[in-house]
N, C-alpha and C positions, 0 to 999 in steps of 0.2 A: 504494500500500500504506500509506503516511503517513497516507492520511486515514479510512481502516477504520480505522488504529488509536486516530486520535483520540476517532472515533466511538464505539466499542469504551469504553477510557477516560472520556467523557464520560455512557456509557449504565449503567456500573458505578457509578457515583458517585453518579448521578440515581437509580438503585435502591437503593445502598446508604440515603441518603436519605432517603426511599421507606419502605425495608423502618422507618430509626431511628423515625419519624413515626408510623407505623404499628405500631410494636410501645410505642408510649410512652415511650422515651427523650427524646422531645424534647417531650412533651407535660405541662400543668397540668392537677390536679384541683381541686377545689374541695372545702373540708373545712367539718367544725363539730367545737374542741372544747370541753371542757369543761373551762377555765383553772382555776376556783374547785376542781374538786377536784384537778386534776390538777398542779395547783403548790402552791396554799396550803394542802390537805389532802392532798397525797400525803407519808406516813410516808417513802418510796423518792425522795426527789426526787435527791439526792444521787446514786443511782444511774441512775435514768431520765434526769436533766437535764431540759430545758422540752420537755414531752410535746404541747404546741402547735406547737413550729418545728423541734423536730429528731425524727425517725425517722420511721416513717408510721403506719398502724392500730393504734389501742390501746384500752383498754376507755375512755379520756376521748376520741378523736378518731376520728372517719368523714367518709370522701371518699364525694361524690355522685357517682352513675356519670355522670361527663360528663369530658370530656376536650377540652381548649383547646390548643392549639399558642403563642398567645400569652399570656404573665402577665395581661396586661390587659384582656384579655375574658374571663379566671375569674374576674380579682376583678371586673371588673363584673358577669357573670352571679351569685358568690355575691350580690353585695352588693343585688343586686335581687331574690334567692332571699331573701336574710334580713331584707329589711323587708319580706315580704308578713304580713298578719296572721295565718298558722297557724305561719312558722317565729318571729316573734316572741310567740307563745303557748310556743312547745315549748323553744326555747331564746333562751331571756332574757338581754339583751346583760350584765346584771350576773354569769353565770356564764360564759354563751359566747363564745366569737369566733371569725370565719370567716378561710378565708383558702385563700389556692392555692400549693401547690408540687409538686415532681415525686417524693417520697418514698415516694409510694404503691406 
């Protein structure tokens, strides 16, 4: 009976798991925002704080539908996302910056 239960225990964990992985708690997105207005021209900074590294979707930042489980293959994926010649047309490293966290 000892070892059902182990079993039992070890398969609730592995699901639990599972399930965090899978619903995004334990996963990175990758973003792009818009630092230049979103700090040096935001009137509300004082209230928003840095709309780059703290909260998640705002009118300065959007996460690309991708989802990474480790920090560092979002930032390699942004970071090879944003030196292709269309994301550096669209958002120019002098306003934008990428980056990945789970705030989404």
């Amino acid at each position: 009976m000892l070892v059902n239960t182990k079993n039992l225990i070890t398969i609730l964990i592995l699901l639990t798991v599972s399930l965090k992985v899978y619903a995004g708690i334990m996963n990175h997105k990758p973003y792009y925002c818009n630092y230049h207005e979103g700090i040096f021209n935001n009137a509300n900074l004082a209230e928003t704080g840095d709309v780059c590294t703290e909260g998640g979707t705002s009118q300065y930042k959007f996460y690309l539908n991708k989802k990474f489980t480790s920090f560092e293959k979002c930032m390699s994926y942004i970071t090879d996302h944003g030196n292709t010649a269309d994301s550096k047309a669209r958002y120019p490293t002098d306003k934008w910056m990428i980056g990945c966290d789970k705030n989404w």
